[in-house]
C-alpha positions as CSV (number, residue, x, y, z in Angstrom):
1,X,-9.8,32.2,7.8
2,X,-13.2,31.7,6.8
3,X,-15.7,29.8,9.0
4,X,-17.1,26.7,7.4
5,X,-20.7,26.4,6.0
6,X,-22.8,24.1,7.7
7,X,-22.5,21.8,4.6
8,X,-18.9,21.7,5.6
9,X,-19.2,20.5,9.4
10,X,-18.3,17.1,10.3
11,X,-20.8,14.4,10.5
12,X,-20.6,11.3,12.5
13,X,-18.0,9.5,10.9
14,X,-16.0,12.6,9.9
15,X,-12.8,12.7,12.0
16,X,-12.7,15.6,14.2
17,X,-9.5,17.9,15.1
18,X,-8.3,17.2,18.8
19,X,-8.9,19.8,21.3
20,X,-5.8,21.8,21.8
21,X,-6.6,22.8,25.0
22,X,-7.0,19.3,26.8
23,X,-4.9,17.2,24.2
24,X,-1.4,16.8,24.2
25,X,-0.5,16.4,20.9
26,X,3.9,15.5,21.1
27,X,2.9,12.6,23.1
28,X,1.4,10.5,21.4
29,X,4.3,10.7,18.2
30,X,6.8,10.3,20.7
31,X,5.1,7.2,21.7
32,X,4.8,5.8,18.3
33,X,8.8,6.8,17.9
34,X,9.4,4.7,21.1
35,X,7.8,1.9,19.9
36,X,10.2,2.0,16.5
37,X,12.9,1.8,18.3
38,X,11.8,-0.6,20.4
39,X,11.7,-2.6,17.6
40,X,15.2,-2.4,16.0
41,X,16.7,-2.7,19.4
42,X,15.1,-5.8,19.6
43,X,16.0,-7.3,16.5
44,X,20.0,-7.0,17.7
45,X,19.6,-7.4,21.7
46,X,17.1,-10.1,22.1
47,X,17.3,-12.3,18.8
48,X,21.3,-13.5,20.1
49,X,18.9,-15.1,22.8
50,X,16.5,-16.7,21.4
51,X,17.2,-20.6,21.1
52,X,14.5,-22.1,18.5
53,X,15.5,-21.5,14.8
54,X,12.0,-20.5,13.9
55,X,11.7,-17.9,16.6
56,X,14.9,-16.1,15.5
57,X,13.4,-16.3,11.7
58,X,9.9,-14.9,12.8
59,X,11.5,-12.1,14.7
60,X,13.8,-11.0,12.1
61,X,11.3,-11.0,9.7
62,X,8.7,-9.3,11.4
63,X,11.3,-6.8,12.2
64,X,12.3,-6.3,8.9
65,X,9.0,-5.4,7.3
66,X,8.3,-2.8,9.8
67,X,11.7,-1.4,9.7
68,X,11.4,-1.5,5.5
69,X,7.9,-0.3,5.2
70,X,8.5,2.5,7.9
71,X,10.2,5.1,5.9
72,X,7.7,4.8,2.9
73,X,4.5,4.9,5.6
74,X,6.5,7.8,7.0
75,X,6.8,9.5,3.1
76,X,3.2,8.4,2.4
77,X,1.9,10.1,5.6
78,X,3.9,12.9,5.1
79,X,2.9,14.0,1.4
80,X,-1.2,12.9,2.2
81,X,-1.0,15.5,5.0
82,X,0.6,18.3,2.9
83,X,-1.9,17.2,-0.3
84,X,-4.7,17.4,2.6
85,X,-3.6,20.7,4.3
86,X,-1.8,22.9,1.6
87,X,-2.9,22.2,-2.0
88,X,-6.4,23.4,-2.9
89,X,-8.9,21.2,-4.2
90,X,-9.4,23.1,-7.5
91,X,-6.1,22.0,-8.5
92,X,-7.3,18.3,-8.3
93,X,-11.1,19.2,-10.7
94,X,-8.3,21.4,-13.2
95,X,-5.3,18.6,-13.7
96,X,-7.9,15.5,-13.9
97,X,-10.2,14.4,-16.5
98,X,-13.8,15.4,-15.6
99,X,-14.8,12.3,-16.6
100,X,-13.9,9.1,-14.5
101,X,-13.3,6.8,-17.0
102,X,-10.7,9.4,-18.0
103,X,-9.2,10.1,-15.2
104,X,-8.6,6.4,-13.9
105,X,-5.6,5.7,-16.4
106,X,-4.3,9.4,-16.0
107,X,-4.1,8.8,-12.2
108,X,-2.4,5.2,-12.9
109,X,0.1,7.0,-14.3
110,X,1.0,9.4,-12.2
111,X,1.8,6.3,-9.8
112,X,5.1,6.0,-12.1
113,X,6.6,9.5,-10.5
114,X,5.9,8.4,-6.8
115,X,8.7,6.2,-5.6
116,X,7.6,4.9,-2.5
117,X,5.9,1.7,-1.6
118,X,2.2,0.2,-0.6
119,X,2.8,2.0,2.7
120,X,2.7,5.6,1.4
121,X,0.4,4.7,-1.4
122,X,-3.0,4.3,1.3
123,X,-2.5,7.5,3.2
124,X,-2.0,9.3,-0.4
125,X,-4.5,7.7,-2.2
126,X,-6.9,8.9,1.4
127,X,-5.9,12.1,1.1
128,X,-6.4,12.2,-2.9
129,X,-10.2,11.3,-1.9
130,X,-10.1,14.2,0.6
131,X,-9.3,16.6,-1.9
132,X,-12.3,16.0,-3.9
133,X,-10.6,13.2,-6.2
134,X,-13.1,10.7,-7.7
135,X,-12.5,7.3,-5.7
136,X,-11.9,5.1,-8.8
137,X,-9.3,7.3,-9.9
138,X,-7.7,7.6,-6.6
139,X,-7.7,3.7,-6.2
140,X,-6.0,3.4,-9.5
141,X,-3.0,5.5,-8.2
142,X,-2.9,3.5,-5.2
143,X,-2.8,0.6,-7.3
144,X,-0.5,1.6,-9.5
145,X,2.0,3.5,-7.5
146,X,3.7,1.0,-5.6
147,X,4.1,-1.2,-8.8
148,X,5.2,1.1,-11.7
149,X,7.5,3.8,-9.6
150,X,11.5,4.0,-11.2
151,X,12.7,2.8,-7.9
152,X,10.8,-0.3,-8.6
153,X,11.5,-0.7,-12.4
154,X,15.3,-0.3,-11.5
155,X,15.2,-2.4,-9.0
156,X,13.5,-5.0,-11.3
157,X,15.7,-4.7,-14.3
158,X,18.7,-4.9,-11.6
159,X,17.5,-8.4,-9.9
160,X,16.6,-10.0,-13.6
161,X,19.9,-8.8,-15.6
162,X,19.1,-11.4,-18.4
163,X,15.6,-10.4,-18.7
164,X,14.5,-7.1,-19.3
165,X,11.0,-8.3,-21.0
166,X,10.2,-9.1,-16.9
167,X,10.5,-5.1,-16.3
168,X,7.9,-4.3,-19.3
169,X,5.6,-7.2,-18.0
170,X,5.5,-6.0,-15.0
171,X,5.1,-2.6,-15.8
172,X,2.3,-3.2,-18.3
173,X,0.4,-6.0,-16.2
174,X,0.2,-4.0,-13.0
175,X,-1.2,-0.5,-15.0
176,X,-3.4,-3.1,-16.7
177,X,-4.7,-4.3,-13.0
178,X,-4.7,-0.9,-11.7
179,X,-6.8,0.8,-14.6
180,X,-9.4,-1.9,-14.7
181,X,-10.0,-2.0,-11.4
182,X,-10.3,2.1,-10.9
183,X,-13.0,1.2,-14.0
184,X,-14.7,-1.8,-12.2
185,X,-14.9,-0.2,-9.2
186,X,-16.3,3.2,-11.2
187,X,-18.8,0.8,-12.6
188,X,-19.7,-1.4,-9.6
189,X,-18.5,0.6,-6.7
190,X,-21.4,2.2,-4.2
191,X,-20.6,5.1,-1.7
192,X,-21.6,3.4,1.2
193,X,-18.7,0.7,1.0
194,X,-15.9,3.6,0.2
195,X,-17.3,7.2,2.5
196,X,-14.9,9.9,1.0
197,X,-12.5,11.0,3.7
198,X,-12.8,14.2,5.2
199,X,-10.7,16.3,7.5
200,X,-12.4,19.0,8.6
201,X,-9.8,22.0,10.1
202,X,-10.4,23.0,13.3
203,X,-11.8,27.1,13.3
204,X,-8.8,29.3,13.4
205,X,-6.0,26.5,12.7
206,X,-3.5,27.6,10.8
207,X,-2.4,25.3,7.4
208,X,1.1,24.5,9.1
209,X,-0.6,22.8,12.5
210,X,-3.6,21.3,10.0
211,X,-0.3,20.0,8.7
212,X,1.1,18.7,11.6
213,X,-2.2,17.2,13.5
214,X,-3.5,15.0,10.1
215,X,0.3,14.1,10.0
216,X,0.6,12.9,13.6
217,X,-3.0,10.9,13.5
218,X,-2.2,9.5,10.1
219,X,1.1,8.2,11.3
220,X,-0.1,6.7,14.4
221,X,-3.5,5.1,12.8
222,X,-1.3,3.3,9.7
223,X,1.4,2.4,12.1
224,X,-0.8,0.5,14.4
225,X,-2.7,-1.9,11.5
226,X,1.3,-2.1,9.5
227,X,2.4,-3.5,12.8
228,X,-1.0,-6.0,12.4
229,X,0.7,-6.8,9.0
230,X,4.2,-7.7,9.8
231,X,2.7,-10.0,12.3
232,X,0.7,-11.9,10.3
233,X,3.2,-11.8,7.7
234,X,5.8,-13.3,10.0
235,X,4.1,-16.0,11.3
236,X,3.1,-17.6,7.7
237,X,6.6,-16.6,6.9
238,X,7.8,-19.4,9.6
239,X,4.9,-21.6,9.0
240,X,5.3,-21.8,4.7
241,X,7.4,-25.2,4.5
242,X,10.2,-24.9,1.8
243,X,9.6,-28.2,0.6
244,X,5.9,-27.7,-0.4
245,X,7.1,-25.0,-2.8
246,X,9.1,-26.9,-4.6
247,X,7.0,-29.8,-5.3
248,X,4.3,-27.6,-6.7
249,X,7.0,-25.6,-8.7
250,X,6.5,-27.9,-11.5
251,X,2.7,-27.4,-12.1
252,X,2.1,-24.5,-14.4
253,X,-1.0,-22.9,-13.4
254,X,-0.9,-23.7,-9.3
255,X,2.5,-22.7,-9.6
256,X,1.5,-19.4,-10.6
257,X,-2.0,-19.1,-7.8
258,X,1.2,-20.5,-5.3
259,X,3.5,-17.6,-5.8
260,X,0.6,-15.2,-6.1
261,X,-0.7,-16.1,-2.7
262,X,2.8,-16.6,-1.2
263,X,3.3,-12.7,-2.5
264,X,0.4,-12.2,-0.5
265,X,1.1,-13.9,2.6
266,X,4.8,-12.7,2.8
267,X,4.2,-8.9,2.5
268,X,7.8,-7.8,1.0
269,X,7.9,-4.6,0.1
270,X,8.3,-3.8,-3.6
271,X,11.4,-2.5,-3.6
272,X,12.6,-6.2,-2.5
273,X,10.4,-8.2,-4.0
274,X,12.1,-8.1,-7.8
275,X,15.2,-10.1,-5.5
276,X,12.7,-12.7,-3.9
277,X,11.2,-13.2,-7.0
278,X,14.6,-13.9,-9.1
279,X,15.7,-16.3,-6.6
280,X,12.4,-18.6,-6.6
281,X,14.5,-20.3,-9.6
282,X,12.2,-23.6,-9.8
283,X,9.1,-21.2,-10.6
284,X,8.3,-20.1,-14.4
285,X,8.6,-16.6,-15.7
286,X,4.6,-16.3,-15.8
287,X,5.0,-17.3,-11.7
288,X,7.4,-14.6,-10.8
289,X,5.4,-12.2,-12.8
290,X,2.6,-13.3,-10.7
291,X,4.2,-12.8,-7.7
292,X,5.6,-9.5,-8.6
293,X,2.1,-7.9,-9.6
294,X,-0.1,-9.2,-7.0
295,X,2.5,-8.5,-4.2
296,X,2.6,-4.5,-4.0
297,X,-0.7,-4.7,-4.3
298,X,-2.6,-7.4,-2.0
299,X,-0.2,-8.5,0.8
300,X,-1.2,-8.8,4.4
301,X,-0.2,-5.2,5.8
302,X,-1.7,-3.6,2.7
303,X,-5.2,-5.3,3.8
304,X,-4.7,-4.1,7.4
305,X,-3.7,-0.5,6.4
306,X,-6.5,-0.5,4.1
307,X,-8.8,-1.8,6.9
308,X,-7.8,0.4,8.8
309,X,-8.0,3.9,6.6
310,X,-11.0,2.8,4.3
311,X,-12.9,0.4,6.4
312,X,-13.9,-3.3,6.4
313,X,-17.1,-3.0,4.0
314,X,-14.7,-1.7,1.2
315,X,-11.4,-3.9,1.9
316,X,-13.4,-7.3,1.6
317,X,-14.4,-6.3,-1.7
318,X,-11.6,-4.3,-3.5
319,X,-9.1,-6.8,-2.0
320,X,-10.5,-10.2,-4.0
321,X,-11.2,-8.1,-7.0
322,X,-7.4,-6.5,-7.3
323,X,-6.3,-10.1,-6.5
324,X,-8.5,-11.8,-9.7
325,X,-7.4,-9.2,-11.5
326,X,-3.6,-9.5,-10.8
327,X,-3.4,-13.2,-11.4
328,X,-5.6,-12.8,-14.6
329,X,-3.7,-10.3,-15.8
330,X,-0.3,-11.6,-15.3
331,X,-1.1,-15.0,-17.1
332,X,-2.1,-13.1,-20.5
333,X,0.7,-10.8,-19.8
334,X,3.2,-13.6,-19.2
335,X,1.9,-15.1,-22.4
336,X,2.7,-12.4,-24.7
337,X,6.1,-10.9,-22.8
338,X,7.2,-14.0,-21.3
């Protein structure tokens, strides 16, 4: 292998490899599969035992969102490694536009062959930057992705039988969102709010352990903030009353900012969500639309895993403008499908 140029070695926020010699590096996944299982064995030994009803409910769903979100973070972990470790980043420069305005929708796209969830979309969308990708376009795909996927489509058309114009808004409003805000943030973004990630091999690592070391810190970093989700999302989950939703079901326009920020506050993942959606039956079309664009795309544990991969400075900022942009976007496009 090559030794790096000194325009290659890591400054100091670059994440360095561990040292092999003093690390131990099965521990730490083994800790992090512990911790899973931890977690389903609670849901079926101690929820029998616990007496208040909203307890039970915050446990189950708390449960549940790590349990649903944890294959796709798994997936999304998985392919960033093997994007970061084993495919060159010529490829990237030769299959994207030069130009960014260009390559944003391309990318947006290319979300609708991914089937995975918010979850993978991060640690992709990372190692999409790490490749050399221009951040807009990576930010539409993980936009996109989560949204527009067949898995999600299907699932869509399956939980609205009656109403296959819900499946084309969908798809159209959230490649709408995802596009302009890839442009916006082309337009308005600056470097210091989004530093391109880098993962510098260590000298003489082979691709395969690159592979398996990215992988392994990857897994463990997204795990820790999706498990900062599902805890938020629970407790607003218990603490939502019922009975407010349906008074304000009636009101057009806060019916819609209602479902969009309940899409944010419950964090379902978007292979549910169509279901969740279909059974709010008080709520206009326009709402549920709402509530299906914004959620795979601003929810609680998609904040934290962003937080936590991308950094504060660019979270507070992409996250308001991706949620403006969803609620805009799915009011004109509930007006012309809908």
């Amino acid at each position: 292998m090559t030794q790096p140029s000194t325009t290659d070695r890591p400054g100091p926020g670059d994440r360095v490899a561990p040292d092999r010699a003093g690390s131990h590096p099965f521990r730490l996944p083994w800790a992090f599969m512990v911790l899973v299982a931890l977690l389903v064995a609670g849901r079926f030994l101690l929820a029998p035992h616990l007496t208040g009803p909203g307890l039970r409910t915050w446990a189950t769903v708390f449960v549940a969102v790590c349990v649903q979100a944890l294959p796709f973070l798994v997936f999304g972990v998985a392919l960033s490694a093997a994007i970061t470790s084993f495919v060159p980043a010529s490829f990237w420069t030769r299959t994207l536009p030069r130009r960014t305005w260009a390559a944003v929708p391309v990318a947006g796209m290319a979300g609708a062959i991914l089937p995975g969830c918010e979850c993978a979309s991060v640690p992709v969308a990372s190692g999409l930057m790490a490749r050399g990708v221009a951040a807009p376009a990576a930010l539409a795909f993980l936009l996109a992705s989560p949204a527009i996927n067949p898995v999600v489509l299907v699932a869509t058309a399956v939980a609205f039988p009656d109403d296959p114009e819900m499946v084309v808004a969908r798809f159209a409003a959230s490649l709408a969102v995802a596009v302009l805000a890839g442009w916006i943030w082309a337009r308005f973004g600056r470097a210091a709010w989004l530093p391109a990630p880098r993962r510098p091999a260590e000298a003489g690592q082979g691709r395969v352990a690159a592979f398996l070391d990215t992988m392994r810190h990857d897994l463990l970093h997204a795990g820790g903030f999706l498990v900062v989700g599902a805890l938020a999302a629970a407790t607003l989950n218990v603490l939502i009353p019922r009975d407010w939703l349906t008074a304000v079901a009636g009101v057009p326009v806060v019916s819609v900012l209602v479902l969009a920020l309940l899409a944010v506050l419950l964090s379902i993942c978007s292979e549910a969500d169509a279901f969740v959606a279909a059974s709010l039956t008080a709520f206009s079309p326009t709402a549920k639309l709402a509530f299906l664009v914004v959620g795979p795309m601003v929810d609680l544990k998609l904040i934290a895993l962003q937080a936590g991969t991308f950094g504060r400075a660019f979270t507070w900022r992409f996250a308001p403008l991706t949620l403006a942009l969803a609620i805009g976007v799915s009011f004109v496009a509930g007006w012309m499908f809908l």
